[in-house]
C-alpha positions in Angstrom: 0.0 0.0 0.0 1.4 3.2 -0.6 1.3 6.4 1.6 -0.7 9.4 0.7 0.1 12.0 3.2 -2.0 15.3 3.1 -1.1 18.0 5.5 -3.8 20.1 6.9 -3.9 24.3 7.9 -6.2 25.6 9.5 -8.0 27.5 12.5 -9.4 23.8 14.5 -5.6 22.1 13.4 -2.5 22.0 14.6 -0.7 19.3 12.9 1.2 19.3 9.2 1.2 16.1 7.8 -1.0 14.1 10.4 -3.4 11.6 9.6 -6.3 13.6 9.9 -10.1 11.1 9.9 -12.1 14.4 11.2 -14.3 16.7 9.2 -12.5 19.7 7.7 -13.9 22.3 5.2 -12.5 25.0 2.7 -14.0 27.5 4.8 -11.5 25.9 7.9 -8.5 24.3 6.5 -6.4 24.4 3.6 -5.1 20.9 2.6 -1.8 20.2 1.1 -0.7 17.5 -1.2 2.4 15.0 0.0 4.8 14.6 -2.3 6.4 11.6 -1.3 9.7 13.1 -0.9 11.7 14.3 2.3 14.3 16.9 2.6 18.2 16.4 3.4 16.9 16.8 7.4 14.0 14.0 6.6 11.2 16.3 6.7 8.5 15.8 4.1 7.7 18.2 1.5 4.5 19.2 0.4 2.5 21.0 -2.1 3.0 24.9 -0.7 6.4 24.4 0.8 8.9 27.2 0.4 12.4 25.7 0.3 15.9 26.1 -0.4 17.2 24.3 -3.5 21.2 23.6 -4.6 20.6 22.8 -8.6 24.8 21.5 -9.7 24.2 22.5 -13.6 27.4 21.9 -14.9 31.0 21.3 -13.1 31.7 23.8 -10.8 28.6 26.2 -11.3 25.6 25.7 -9.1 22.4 27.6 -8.5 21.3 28.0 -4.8 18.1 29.8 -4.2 14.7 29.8 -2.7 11.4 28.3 -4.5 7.8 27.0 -4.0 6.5 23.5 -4.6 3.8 23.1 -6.5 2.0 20.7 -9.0 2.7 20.9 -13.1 -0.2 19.8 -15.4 2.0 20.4 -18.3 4.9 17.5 -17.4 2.9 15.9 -14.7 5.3 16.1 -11.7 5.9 18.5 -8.8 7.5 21.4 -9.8 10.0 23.9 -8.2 8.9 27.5 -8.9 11.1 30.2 -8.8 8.7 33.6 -8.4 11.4 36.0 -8.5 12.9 34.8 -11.6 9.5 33.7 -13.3 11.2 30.4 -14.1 10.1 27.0 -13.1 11.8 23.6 -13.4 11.3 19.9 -12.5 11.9 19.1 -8.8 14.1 16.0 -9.6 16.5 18.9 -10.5 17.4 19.5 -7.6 20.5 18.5 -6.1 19.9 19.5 -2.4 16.7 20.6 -0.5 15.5 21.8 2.5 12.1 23.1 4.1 12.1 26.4 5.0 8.3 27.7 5.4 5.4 27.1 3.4 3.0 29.7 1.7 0.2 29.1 4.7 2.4 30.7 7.6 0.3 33.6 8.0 -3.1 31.3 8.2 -4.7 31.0 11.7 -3.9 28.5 13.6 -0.4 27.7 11.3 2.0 28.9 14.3 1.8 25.9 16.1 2.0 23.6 13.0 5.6 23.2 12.7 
């Protein structure tokens, strides 16, 4: 069986990435989407995360920088999106990555979440 993990925000939840069998609306809660993958500290990613990415492109050059995760329709696999630079790329490009936040930090209820 494999895991789907979907991490909940919200006003009535304090948990990210619990197993969650209660009721929980769009007006309460905003759910997030497991990717299946952890960082380099073992902490999963989800849909939403902001994290810090090393991309190795060639010998001895290397992009570091911050991006979202999110879902791409077009290729059909989670995505890193870089806002500032208006670029996006696969997430398998990524040579090293770590959570840093998520997009829902300023939701109610999100302080205790992490």
């Amino acid at each position: 069986m494999n895991y789907i993990g979907i991490g909940f925000w919200g006003a009535d939840i304090d948990t990210h990435g619990a197993y969650w069998t209660g009721p929980a609306s769009e007006s309460n809660s905003i759910h997030e989407q497991f990717t299946g993958l952890k960082d380099k500290n073992g902490r999963e990613i989800y849909e939403g995360d902001k994290v810090f990415v090393v991309i190795r492109q060639t010998v001895g050059e290397e992009f570091r920088g911050e991006a979202e995760i999110e879902w791409g329709d077009t290729f059909g696999c989670w995505m890193l999106d870089f806002p500032d630079l208006g670029q996006s790329m696969g997430l398998e490009a990524a040579e090293e990555i770590e959570v840093i936040g998520n997009i829902h930090e300023g939701f109610p209820g999100a302080a205790n979440a992490r």
